[in-house]
N, C-alpha and C positions, 0 to 999 in steps of 0.2 A: 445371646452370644456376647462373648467378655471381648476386653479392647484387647484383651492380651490375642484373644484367636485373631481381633481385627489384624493387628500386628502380622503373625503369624501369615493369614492369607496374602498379605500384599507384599511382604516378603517372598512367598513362593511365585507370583504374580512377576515382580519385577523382575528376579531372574530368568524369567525367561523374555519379558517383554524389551528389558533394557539393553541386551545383544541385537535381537532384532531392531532394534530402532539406531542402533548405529553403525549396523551393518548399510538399513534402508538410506542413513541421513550422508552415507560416507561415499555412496555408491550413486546416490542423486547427484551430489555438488559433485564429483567425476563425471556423471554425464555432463552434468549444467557445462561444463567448463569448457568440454573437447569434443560433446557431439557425438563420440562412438557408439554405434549401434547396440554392440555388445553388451558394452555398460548400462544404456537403458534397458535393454531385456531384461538384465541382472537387477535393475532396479524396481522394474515390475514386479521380479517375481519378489523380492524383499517386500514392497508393497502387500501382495497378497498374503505374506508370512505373518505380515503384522496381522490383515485385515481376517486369518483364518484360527490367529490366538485368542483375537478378538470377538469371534463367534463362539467361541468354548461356552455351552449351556451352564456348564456344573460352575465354571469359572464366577457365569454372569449371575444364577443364581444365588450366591453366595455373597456376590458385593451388592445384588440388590435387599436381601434381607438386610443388611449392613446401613445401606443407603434409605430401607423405608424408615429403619428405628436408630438414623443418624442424630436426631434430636437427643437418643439417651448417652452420646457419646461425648465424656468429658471433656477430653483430649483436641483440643480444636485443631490442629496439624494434622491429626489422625484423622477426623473428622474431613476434612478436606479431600485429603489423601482417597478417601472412598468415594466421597462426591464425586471428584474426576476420575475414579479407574471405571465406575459404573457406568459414565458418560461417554468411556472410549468403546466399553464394549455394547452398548444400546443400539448404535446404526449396523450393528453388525451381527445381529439376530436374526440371519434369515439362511439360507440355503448356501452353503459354501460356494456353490457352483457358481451361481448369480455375482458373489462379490468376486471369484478369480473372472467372469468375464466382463466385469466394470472396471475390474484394475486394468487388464489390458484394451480394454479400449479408451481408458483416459492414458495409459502409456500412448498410446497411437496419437492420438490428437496433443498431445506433449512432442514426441517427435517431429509431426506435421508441422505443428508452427513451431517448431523449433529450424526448423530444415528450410521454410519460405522466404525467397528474397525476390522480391519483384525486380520484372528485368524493362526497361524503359529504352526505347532506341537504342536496342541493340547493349544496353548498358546492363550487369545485374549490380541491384545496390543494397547495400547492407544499409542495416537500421539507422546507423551516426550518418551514413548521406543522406535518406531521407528524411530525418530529422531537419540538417543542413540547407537542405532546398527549400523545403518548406518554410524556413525562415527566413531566408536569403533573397531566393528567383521570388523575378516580379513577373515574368511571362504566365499570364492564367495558362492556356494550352500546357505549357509543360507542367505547371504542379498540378491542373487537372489530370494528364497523362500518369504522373508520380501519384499523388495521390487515392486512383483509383487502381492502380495495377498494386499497390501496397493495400490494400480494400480486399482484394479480391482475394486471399488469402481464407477468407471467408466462406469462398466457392471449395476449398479443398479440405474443410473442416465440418461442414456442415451435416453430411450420411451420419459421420461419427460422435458429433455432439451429440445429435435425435436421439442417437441411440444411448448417449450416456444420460440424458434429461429422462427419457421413459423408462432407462433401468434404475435408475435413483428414484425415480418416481412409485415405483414397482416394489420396491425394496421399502420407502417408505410406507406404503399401504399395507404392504405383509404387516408391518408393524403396528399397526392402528394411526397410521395420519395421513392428511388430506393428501399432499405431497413431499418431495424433498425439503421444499424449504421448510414446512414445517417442525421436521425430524432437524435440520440441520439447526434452525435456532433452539429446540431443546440440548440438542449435543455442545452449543458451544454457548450454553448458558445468556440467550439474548429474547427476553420478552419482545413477544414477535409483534403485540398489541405497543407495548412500547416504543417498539422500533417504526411502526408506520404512524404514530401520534406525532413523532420525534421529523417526520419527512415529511408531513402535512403540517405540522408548525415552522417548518423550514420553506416551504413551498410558499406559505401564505406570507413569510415577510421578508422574501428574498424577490417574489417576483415582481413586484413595481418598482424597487431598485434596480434590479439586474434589467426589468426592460429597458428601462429611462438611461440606465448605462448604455447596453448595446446599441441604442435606436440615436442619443444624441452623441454619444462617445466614440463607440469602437467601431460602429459601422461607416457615421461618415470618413475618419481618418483611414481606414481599411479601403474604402474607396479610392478617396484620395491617392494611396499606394500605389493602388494596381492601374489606375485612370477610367474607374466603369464606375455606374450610379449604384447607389445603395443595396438598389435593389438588383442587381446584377450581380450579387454578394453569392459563391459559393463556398459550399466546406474546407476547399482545401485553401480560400483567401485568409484563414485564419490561424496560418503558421504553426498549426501543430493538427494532425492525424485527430483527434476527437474534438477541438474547442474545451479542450478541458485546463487549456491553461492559457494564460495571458498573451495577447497578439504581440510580442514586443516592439512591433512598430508603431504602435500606438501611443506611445512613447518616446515622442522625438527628442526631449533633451535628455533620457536617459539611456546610458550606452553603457552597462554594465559587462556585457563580455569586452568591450575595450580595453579592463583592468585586467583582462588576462592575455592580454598579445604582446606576444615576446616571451609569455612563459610558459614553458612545456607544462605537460601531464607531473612530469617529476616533480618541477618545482612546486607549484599548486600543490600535490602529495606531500610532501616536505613540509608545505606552509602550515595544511591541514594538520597534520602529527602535531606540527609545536603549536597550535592552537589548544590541542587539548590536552599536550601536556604542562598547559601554562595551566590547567586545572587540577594539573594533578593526577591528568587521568593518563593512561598508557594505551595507545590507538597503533605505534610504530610493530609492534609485535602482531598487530591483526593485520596489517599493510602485508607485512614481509609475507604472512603464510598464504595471501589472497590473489586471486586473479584479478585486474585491473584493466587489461586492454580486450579488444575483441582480437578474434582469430576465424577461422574457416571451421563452423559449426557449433560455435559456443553457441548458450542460451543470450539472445541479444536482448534481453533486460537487466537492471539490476535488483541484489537482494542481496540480504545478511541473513544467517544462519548458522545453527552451531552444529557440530558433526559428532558430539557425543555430551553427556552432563557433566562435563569436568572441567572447570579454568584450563584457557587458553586453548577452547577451541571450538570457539564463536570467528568464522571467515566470511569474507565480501569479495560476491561478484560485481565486475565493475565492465564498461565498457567503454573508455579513456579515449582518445584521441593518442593515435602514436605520435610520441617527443618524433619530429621538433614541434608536431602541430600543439597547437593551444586548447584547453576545454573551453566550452563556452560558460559560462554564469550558470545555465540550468544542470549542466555538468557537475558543475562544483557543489550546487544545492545538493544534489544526488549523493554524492560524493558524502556530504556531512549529515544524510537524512540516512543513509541506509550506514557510517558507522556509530548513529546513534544508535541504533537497533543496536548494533555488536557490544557497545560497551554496557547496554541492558540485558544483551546476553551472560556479557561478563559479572555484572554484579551481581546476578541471577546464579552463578554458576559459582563465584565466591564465597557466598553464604554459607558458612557450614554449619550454622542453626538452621536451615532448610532442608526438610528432608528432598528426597531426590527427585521423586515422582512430585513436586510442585515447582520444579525448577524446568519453566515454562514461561516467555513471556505472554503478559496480559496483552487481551484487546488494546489497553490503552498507551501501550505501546509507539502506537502512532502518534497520538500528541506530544508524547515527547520529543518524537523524531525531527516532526514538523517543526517543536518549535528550535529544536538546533540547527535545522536548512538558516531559519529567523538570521544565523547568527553571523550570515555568508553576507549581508547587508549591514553591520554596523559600521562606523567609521574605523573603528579600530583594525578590523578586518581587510577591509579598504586599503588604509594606512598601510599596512603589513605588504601590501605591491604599491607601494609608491605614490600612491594618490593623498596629497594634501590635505591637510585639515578640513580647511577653506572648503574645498574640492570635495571633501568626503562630505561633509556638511550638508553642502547643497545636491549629492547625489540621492544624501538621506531622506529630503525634502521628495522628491522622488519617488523613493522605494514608498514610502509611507500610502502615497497617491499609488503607485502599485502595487501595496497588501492589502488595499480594499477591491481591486478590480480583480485582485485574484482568488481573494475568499469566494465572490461573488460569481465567478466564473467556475469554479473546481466544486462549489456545492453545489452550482445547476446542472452541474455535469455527474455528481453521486445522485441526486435525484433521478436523470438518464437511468444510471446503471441501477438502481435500484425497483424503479417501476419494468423496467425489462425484463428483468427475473424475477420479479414477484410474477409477473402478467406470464412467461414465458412457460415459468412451471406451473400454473393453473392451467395450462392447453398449450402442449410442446406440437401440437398440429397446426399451429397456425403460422404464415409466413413469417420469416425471422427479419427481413427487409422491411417488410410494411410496418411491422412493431416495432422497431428499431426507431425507425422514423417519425414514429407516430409521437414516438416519447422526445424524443430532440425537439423534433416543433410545440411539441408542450412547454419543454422544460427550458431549451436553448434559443426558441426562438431561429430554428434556422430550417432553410428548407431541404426537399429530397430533392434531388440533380436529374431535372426532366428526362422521363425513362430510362430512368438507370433502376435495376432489381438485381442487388445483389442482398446475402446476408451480412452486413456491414459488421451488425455487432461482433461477430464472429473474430473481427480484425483484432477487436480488445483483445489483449493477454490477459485478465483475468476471466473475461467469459467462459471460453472454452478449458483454461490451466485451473483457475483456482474454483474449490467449492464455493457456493452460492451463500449469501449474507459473509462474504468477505467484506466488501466493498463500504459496508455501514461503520468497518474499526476506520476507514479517512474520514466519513464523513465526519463523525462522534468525535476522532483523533481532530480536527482540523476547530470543533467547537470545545473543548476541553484544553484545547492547545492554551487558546483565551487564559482560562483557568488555570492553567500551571504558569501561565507568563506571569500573571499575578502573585502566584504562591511562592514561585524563583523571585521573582525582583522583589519581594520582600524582604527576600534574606540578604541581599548584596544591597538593600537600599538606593536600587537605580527603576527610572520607570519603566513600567512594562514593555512600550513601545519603544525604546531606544536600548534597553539592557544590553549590555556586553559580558558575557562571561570572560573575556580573557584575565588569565591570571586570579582568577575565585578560586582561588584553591577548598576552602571552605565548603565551597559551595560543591566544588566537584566530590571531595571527600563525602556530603550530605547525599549527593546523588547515587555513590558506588556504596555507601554503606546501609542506604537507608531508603531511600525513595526510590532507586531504582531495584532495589534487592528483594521486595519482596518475593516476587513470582510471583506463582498464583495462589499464594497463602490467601485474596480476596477475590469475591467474586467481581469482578470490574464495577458493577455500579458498586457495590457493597465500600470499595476503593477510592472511586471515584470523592464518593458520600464521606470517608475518613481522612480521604488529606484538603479535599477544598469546602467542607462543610455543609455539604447542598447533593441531591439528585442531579442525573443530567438538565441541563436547562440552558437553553439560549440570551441567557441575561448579560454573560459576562462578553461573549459575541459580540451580542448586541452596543454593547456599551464601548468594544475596542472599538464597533466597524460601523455601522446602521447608526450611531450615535456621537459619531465623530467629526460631525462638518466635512468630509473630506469630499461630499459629493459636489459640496459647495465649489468646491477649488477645481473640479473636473468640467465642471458647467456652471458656469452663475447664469443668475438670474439676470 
């Protein structure tokens, strides 16, 4: 078969594909936004539109003849082009019936925890209050109480996950593999042997760190907070719903949501915009079309997404603090981590040397994103609300001491979410509590809450919402980050650790024209290997975090 019939088929392909997928993307962020029943119905069934174009035999045998004798294809663009259409339609070779009642049962469980607000004395609280408590109240009893009534969300997901993990499971074996996870790392291009070498070399030199952290660091000052002994330490003593991110109390002389009291959502937004348009980049245009605060029924996370393949319409779900209230710091990180996503949608969507069907962000997406949260901590930053030199200086001194406790807390926390669903889809009969648990006291070091059985994991937003080996683009994102921080502060000639984008115009022009533009014209390692010269590897990690004295300055000797 010649390129010209390649051509030819995926041209018939995307007209019909490329209606549905923006019907599906326009009709999701509608629900995302407002909750309407309606609109998710509609969104399922666009779901199933996709997932039943996607099952077309004659379609899928056509781009796999394509895809076996892809090596004889010149044309590298084209070539890609069939690698991913072959990829979309592979998990969807099985019996139509099966995928229309997988889509409405992950619609159901999308509702479910979309719809859940734990109610606590007589109180019901949306996600920004329990967030807020959690940081805040020192009473154990009441974050106990918060914490677990926010848990249990778990109990009303659970009939309908079972049933989506043994339908994907089902679907996978129709297909010739072990399980979903299997099917799902060939669908999104992730060597599965790769991916657990990569979480068993992250296991082995993170845990005598992170123990030595938790045991002389986080636990006794966590103590100290609440007034109970170390070991009287529960889950919810540790200021955020999983332990996936840093106790900020832990840090007594630093008070970074300090730098934002007294200034609304707005201004913070405001600040945001002209940080990235001191790059050159244009963020004010994504703001205006974006939803930014919660309401009654929105989706209470956030995320960036684009709602068709065309510039300028790459939008951000956000969930803000209403002016006059102030966001806090982890706010603002959010804030700058989900619109790097957008402005990589945008370069993405820019490109008009990119054919369409590759105008998609990569896995590695996430290291970018993280490393622009990075930038919510420079002094310049800082500066920009009023905090002094001097002042920014010594806060820096600070963040430093907390980007090590937090790499080290969020990777033992994707190791968590990784062995859960690896183990979870090997044997979806087995209690979802007890393996939940089993893996936190492996990985986190922390314990189960004397007879307490609930399905905890369930509580995650991406367990139950998002397909399985998501979770490995933070972890990969969070060690590649490393990686780009070096290959950016190359170019502006500032060090990794302290770099400031403001005002690189250069540098943002390099990002929207070039380094973020590709798509998926690579396959992410293939990517990874062309801009920073190397495989995945933990050396550059190693070398900002594991090799930086900073453990020294948290506990001396």
């Amino acid at each position: 078969m010649s390129e010209q019939e390649a051509h030819k088929l995926l041209d018939s392909y995307l007209a019909l594909f490329l209606p549905l997928e923006e019907e599906m993307s326009q009709k999701w962020y509608a629900y995302a936004v407002s909750g309407d029943k309606e609109l998710s119905q509609q969104t399922t069934e666009a779901e199933f539109q996709l997932r039943k174009l996607h099952s077309d035999k004659k379609y899928f045998s056509e781009f796999r003849q394509f895809y076996e004798g892809r090596t004889n294809i010149r044309e590298r663009k084209l070539r890609r082009e069939i690698e991913l259409a072959y990829l979309r339609y592979l998990p969807n070779q099985v019996d139509p019936t099966k995928l229309e009642k997988l889509t409405i049962l992950e619609g159901r469980l999308r509702e479910l925890a979309n719809d859940y607000r734990p109610t606590v004395e007589g109180k019901r609280l949306g996600p920004d209050e329990v967030s807020r408590i959690l940081v805040e109240n020192t009473d154990s009893l009441y974050l106990e109480k918060v914490w677990k009534e926010q848990t249990r969300v778990g109990e009303v997901l659970e009939e309908d996950y079972r049933q989506v993990v043994s339908l994907r499971n089902e679907i996978a074996r129709d297909l010739g593999f072990s399980n979903f996870i299997e099917l799902s790392a060939v669908a999104t291009e992730l060597d599965l042997k790769q991916i657990n070498r990569f979480y068993d070399d992250l296991e082995k030199k993170t845990t005598q760190p992170f123990q030595k952290l938790k045991t002389k660091f986080l636990d006794p000052k966590l103590a100290k907070r609440y007034n109970i002994k170390t070991n009287e330490l529960f889950p919810w003593h540790y200021q955020n719903q999983y332990f996936q991110d840093v106790p900020s109390a832990v840090f007594e002389k630093l008070h970074l949501d300090d730098v934002y009291k007294g200034k609304d959502s707005h201004v913070v937004v405001a600040k945001t915009s002209d940080f990235f348009a001191s790059m050159g980049i244009d963020v004010a245009s994504i703001i205006k079309r974006s939803s930014l605060f919660p309401k009654e029924g929105k989706n209470p996370h956030a995320f960036a997404t684009m709602l068709k393949r065309e510039p300028g319409s790459s939008v951000l779900l956000m969930n803000l603090p209403h002016p006059p209230k102030s966001p806090s710091a982890r706010d603002v990180a959010v804030l700058f981590h989900e619109l790097a996503h957008d402005i990589h949608y945008e370069a993405v969507l820019q490109n008009k040397k990119l054919p369409v069907s590759l105008k998609e962000l990569p896995l590695l997406t996430e290291a970018n994103s993280i490393l622009f949260e990075s930038q919510t901590r420079t002094p310049e930053w800082l500066m920009s609300f009023g905090v002094s030199r001097k002042e920014a200086n010594e806060i820096i001194q600070q963040v430093k001491l907390r980007q090590y406790v937090e790499e080290l807390v969020f990777l033992r926390f994707a190791c968590v979410m990784h062995a859960f669903e690896a183990r979870f889809y090997a044997d979806p009969s087995q209690d979802i509590g007890y393996l939940w648990w089993e893996c936190k006291e492996r990985y986190q070091f922390l314990k189960r809450p004397q007879g307490w059985k609930n399905p905890d994991a369930l509580a995650k937003y991406h367990i139950p919402n998002v397909p399985p080996l998501y979770y490995p683009y933070y972890a990969i994102g969070h060690i590649a980050n490393a990686e780009f921080a070096e290959l950016f502060s190359r170019r502006i000639d500032q060090d990794p650790q302290t770099a400031s984008y403001y005002h690189q115009k250069e540098l943002g022009t390099w990002l929207m024209t070039d380094f973020l533009a590709q798509g998926q014209l690579y396959r992410w390692d293939e990517y990874l290997e062309k801009t920073t010269g190397h495989s995945l590897s933990l050396d550059a990690w190693e070398r900002c975090y594991l090799q930086s004295h900073v453990e020294e300055q948290l506990f001396p000797l």
